[in-house]
FIMIDREN-766969 format. One record per atom (N, C-alpha, C): residue number from 1; x, y, z; atom name; residue in one letter. Coordinates in steps of 0.1 Angstrom, whole numbers. Layout:
<recs>
- k	x	y	z	a	r
- NUM	X	Y	Z	CA	A .
...
</recs>
This chain:
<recs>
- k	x	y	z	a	r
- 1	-88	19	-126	N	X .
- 1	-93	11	-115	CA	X .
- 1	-102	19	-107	C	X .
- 2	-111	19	-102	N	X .
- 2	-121	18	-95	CA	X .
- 2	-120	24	-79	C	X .
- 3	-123	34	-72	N	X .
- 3	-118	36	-59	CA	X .
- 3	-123	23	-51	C	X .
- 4	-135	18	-51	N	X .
- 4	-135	4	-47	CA	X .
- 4	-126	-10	-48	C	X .
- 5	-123	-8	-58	N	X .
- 5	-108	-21	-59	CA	X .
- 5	-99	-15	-55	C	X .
- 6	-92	-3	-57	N	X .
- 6	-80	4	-53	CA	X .
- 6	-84	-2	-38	C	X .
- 7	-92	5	-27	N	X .
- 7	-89	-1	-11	CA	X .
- 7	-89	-15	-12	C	X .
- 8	-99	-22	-21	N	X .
- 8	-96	-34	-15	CA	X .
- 8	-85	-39	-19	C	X .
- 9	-75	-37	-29	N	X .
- 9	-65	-39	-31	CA	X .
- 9	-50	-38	-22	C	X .
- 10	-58	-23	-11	N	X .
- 10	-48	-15	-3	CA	X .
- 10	-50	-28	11	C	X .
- 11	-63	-30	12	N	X .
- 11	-65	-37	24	CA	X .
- 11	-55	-48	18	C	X .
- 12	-53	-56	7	N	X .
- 12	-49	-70	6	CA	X .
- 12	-33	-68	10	C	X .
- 13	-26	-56	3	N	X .
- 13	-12	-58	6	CA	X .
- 13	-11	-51	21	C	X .
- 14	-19	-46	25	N	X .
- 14	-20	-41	37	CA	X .
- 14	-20	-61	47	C	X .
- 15	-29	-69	45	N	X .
- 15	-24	-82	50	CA	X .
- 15	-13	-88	46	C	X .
- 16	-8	-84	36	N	X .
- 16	10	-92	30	CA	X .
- 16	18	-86	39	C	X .
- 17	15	-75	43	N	X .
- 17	23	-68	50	CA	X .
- 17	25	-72	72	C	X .
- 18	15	-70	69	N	X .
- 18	12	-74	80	CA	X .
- 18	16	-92	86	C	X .
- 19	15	-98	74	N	X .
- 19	17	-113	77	CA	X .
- 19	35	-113	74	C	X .
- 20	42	-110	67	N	X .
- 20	53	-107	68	CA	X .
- 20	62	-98	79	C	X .
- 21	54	-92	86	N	X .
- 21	56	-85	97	CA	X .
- 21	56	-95	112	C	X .
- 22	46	-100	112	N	X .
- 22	49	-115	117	CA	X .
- 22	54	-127	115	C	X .
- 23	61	-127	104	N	X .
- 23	68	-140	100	CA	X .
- 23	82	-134	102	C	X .
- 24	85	-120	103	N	X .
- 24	99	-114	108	CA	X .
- 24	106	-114	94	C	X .
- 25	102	-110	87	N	X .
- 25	104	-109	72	CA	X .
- 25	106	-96	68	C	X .
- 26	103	-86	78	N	X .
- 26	100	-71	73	CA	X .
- 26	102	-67	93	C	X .
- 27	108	-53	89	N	X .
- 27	108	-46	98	CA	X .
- 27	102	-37	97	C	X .
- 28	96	-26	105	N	X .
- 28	90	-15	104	CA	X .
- 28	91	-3	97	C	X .
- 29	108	-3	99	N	X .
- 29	121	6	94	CA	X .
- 29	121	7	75	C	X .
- 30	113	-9	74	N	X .
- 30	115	-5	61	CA	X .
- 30	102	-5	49	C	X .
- 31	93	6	60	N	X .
- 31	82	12	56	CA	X .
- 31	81	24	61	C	X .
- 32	90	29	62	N	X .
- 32	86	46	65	CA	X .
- 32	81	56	57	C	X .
- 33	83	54	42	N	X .
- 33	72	57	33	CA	X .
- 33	63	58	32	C	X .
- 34	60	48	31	N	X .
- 34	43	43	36	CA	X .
- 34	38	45	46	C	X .
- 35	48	49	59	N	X .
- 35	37	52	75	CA	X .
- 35	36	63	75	C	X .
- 36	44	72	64	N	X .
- 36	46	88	63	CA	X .
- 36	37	95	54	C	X .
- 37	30	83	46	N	X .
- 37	15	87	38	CA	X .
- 37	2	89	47	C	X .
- 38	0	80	61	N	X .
- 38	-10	81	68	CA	X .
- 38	-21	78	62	C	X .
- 39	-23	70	55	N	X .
- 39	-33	64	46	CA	X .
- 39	-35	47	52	C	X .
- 40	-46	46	54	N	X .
- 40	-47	30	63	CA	X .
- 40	-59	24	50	C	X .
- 41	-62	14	51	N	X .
- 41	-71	3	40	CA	X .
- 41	-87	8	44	C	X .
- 42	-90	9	59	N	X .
- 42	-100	11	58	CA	X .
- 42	-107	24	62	C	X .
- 43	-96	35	59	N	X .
- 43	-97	50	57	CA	X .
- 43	-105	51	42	C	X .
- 44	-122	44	41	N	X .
- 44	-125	48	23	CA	X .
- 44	-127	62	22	C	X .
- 45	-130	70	35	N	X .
- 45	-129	84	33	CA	X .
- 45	-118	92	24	C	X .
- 46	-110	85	22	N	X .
- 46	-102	95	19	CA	X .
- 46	-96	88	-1	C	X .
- 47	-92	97	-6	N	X .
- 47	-93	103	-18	CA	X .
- 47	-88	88	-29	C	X .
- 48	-91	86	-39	N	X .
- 48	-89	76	-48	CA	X .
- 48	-73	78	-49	C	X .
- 49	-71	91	-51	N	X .
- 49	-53	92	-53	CA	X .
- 49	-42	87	-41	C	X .
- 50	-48	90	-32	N	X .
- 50	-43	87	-13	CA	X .
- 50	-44	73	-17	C	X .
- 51	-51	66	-19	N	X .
- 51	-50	54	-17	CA	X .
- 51	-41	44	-29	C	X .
- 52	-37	53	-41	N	X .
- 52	-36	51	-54	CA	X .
- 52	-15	49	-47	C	X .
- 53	-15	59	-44	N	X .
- 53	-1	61	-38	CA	X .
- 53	2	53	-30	C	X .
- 54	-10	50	-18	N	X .
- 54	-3	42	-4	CA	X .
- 54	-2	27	-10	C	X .
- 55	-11	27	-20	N	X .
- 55	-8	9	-25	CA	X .
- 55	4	11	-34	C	X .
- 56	7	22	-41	N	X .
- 56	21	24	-50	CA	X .
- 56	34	18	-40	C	X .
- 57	35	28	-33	N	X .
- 57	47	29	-18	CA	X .
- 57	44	16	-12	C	X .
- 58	36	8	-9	N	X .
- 58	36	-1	-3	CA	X .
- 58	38	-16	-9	C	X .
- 59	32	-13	-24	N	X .
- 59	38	-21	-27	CA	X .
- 59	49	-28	-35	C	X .
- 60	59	-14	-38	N	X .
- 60	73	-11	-39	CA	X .
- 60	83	-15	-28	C	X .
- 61	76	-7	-16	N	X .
- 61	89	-15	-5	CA	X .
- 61	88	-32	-1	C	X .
- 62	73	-38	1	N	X .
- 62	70	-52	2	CA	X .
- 62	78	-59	-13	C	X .
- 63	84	-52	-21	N	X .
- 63	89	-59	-34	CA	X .
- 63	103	-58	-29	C	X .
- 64	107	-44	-28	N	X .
- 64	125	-40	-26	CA	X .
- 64	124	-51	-14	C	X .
- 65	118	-49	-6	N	X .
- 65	121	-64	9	CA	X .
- 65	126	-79	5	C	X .
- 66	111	-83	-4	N	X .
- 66	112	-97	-9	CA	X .
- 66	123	-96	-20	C	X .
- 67	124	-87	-27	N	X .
- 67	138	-90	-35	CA	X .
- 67	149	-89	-29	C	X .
- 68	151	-80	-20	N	X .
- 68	166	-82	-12	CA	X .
- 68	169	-99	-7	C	X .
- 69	156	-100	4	N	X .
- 69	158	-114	5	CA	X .
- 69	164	-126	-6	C	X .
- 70	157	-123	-16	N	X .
- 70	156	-131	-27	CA	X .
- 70	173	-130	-28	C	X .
- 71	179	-121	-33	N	X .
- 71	186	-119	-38	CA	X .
- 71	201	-131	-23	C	X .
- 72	200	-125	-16	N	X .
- 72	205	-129	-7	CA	X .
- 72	207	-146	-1	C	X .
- 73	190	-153	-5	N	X .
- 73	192	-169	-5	CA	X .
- 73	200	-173	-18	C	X .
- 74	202	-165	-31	N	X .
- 74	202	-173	-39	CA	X .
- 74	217	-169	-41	C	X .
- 75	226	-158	-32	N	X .
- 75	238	-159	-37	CA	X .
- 75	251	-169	-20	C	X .
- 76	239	-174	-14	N	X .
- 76	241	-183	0	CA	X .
- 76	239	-173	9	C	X .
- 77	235	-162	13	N	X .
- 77	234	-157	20	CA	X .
- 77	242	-147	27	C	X .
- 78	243	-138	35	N	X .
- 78	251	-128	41	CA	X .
- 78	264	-139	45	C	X .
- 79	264	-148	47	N	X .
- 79	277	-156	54	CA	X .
- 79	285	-160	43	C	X .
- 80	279	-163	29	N	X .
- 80	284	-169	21	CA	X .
- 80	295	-161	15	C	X .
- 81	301	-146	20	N	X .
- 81	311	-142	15	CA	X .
- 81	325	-147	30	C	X .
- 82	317	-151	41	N	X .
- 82	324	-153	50	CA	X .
- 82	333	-168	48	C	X .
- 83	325	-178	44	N	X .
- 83	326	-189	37	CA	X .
- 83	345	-193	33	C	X .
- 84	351	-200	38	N	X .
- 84	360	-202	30	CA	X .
- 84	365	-220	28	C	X .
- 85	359	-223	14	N	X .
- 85	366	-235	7	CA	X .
- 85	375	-236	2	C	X .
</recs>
């Protein structure tokens, strides 16, 4: 891939992230990875590999997030062990 698709790739999950950040889907806490790269979307100065990683990290934890969720509607949710029928 191309250091030009890699940012623009970085900018796009860089909006998933962000739009999930406002929908209260994602906390901060569970990107520290990623804010500990210091690599931002529209930093092109910096190196094809820098950017290669911060889209790796970023979009590992935006997956571990949406999968936890996932995981969590589909077995009724954190209450559903509380549940008694």
């Amino acid at each position: 891939m191309r250091k030009r698709e890699l940012v623009h790739l970085h900018a796009l999950f860089d909006r998933v992230r962000r739009f999930m950040r406002d929908q209260q889907d994602l906390e901060e806490g569970q990107l520290a990875s990623y804010r500990h790269l210091d690599v931002g979307p529209t930093e092109v100065y910096r190196s094809k590999g820098d950017h290669e990683q911060a889209v790796t990290t970023l979009a590992r934890s935006l997956a571990d997030t949406t999968g936890s969720a996932d995981a969590e509607s589909e077995s009724g949710g954190p209450q559903a062990s509380a549940r008694s029928d």
